[in-house]
N, C-alpha and C positions, 0 to 999 in steps of 0.2 A: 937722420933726424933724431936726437934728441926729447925727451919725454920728464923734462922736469914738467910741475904743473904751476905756471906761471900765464901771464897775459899773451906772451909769445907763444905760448904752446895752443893756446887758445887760437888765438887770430891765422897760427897754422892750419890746424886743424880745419878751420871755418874756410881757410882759401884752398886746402887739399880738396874736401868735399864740394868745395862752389863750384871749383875747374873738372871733378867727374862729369862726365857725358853718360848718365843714366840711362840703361837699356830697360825699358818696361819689358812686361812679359807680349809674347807674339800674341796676333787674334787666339791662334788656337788652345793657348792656356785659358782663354772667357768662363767655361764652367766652372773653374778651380774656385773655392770656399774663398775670398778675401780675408789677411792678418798681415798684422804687423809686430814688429818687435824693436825693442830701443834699444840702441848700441850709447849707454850714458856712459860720459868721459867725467871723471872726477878724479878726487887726489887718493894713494895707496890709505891712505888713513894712517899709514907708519913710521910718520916722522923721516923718511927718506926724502920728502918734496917733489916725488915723480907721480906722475900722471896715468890714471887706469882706469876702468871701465868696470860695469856689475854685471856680475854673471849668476844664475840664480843654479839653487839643487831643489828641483822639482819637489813636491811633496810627498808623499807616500800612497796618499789615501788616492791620490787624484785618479779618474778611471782612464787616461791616457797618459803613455809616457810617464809614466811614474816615475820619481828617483834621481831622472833623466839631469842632464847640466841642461839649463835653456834660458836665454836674453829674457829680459821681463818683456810679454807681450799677451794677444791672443786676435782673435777671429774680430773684424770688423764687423760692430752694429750697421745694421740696415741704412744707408746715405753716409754714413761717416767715413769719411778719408783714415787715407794709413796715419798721418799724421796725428790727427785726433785718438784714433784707435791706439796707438802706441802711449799716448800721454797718458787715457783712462784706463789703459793697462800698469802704466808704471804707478799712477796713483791706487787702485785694486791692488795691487801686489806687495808695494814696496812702500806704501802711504809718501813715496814720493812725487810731493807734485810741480810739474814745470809748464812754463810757458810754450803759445808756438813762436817767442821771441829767445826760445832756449835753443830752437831747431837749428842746428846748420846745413841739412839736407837729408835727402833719399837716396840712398843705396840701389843697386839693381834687384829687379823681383824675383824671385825663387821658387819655383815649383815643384812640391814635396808629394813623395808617391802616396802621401793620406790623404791628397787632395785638396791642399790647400795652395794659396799664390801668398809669400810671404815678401812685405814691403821694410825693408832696413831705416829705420829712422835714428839717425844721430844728432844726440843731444848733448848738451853740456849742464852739469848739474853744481858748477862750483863747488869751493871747498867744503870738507866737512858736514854733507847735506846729511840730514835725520832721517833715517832709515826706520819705517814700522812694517815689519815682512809680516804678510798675512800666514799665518800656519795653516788655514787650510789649502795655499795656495804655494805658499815658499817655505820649505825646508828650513833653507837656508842661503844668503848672498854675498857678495865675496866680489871685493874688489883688486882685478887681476889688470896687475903693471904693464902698459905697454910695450915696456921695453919685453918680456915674458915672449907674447905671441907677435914680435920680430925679429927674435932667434930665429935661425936658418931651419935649426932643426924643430922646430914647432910644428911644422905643417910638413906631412909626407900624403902619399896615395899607395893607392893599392887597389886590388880585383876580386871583382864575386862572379864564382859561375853565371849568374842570372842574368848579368848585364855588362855590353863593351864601354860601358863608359868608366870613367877611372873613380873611387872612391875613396874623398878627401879626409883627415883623420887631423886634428887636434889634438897635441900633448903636450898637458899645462901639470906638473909635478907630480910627474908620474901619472896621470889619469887622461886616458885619450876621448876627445869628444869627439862624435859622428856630424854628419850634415843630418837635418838642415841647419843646425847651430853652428858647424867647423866650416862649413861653405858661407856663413854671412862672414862670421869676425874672420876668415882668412880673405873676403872682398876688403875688407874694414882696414887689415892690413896692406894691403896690398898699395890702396887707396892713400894710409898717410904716407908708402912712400911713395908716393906720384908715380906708381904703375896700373893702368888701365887693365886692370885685368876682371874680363866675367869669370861667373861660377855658377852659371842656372845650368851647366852640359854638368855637370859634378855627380858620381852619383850618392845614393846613402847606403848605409849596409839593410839587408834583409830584414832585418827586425825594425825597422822605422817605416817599411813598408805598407803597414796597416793603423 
C-alpha cells in the first residue's frame, strides 16, 4: 500500500479500518481506568505529498510519563465514550478539533500495567490542519510518515525478566518507543496492511509499570 495523502489514501484507510473485527477488552479488564487516544492521519507537512499521523513529546512538567513519545489522548470523563474522549483530547492538546464525521473507527483495547484500558480512535484530519500544542501538556508534535512505521524493521520485540510475554519496541530515527504507545501504532500498522493482528498480550518495559 502506498501512502501518498490523496482521496484514495483516504477512502483506503476508511475501508482498512471498517473491515477490522475489533476485539474489546475481556470482562476481566472491567476495573481498568477508561482512555483513549487518536491515531490522526494527515499529510508530512513537507512537500513530499505522503501521508502521516501525530505523535506527541510529552511535556516535562507533567507528574506521569513525562518526556515520554505518546498519541494525543487521556482518561475518559465520567459517561463519555472513547470516541468523544479522544476528540476532547486532541482539542486540550493539540487545539485540534475534529468531528465524529472525521472517525473512521476503533482499534482494539489495550491494557497498560498503570491501570488503565486504552481505546485507539482513528481519525483523519485533512491537509494542513492548524496545530496549537498546549505547553503544558505537549512538548512537542511531529508528524511521522507512514511509510516510516511500515518499514520491516520499525517494529522488533524483546524480553524482561518480570514477564513471559514479548515486549514490543518502536524505532522511528533512531528513537525507540515502548507500549503502550508502540503496541497501538504497530495494531495501526498492521491494520492498513490488512493483517488482523492483536497486541493487548504485548508487553511494556518495567518502567511503564507504574
Amino acid at each position: 500500500m502506498l501512502h501518498p495523502f490523496d482521496d484514495a489514501c483516504r477512502a483506503e484507510i476508511a475501508t482498512r479500518v471498517a473491515a477490522f473485527r475489533r476485539q474489546p477488552a475481556p470482562d476481566d479488564e472491567a476495573g481498568l481506568k477508561r482512555a483513549a487516544v487518536a491515531l490522526v492521519v494527515t499529510d508530512t507537512a513537507d512537500g513530499s505529498g505522503e501521508a502521516a499521523f501525530l505523535l506527541t513529546r510529552r511535556a516535562s512538567g507533567l507528574r506521569a510519563h513525562a518526556n515520554q513519545w505518546a498519541l494525543p489522548g487521556g482518561r475518559c470523563d465520567a459517561g463519555e465514550s472513547p470516541v468523544d474522549a479522544a476528540l476532547r483530547e486532541l482539542d486540550e492538546e493539540l487545539g485540534l478539533r475534529l468531528g465524529a464525521g472525521d472517525v473512521f473507527g476503533l482499534l482494539d483495547d489495550y491494557p497498560t500495567r498503570s491501570g488503565y484500558l486504552v481505546t485507539p480512535v482513528v481519525a483523519w484530519a485533512g491537509s494542513a490542519p492548524v496545530l496549537r500544542p498546549n505547553p503544558a501538556e505537549v512538548a512537542s508534535v511531529h508528524r511521522i510518515p507512514l511509510a516510516e512505521i511500515m518499514r520491516e524493521a520499525a517494529i522488533d520485540f524483546t524480553t524482561i525478566p518480570e514477564s513471559r510475554r514479548r515486549v514490543v519496541r518502536l524505532t522511528l530515527s533512531g528513537d525507540v518507543i515502548h507500549a503502550p504507545t508502540a503496541a497501538l501504532i504497530y495494531q495501526f500498522r498492521e491494520v492498513l496492511a490488512g493483517r488482523p493482528t492483536r497486541v493487548a498480550d504485548l508487553e511494556q518495559p518495567l518502567f511503564a509499570w507504574r
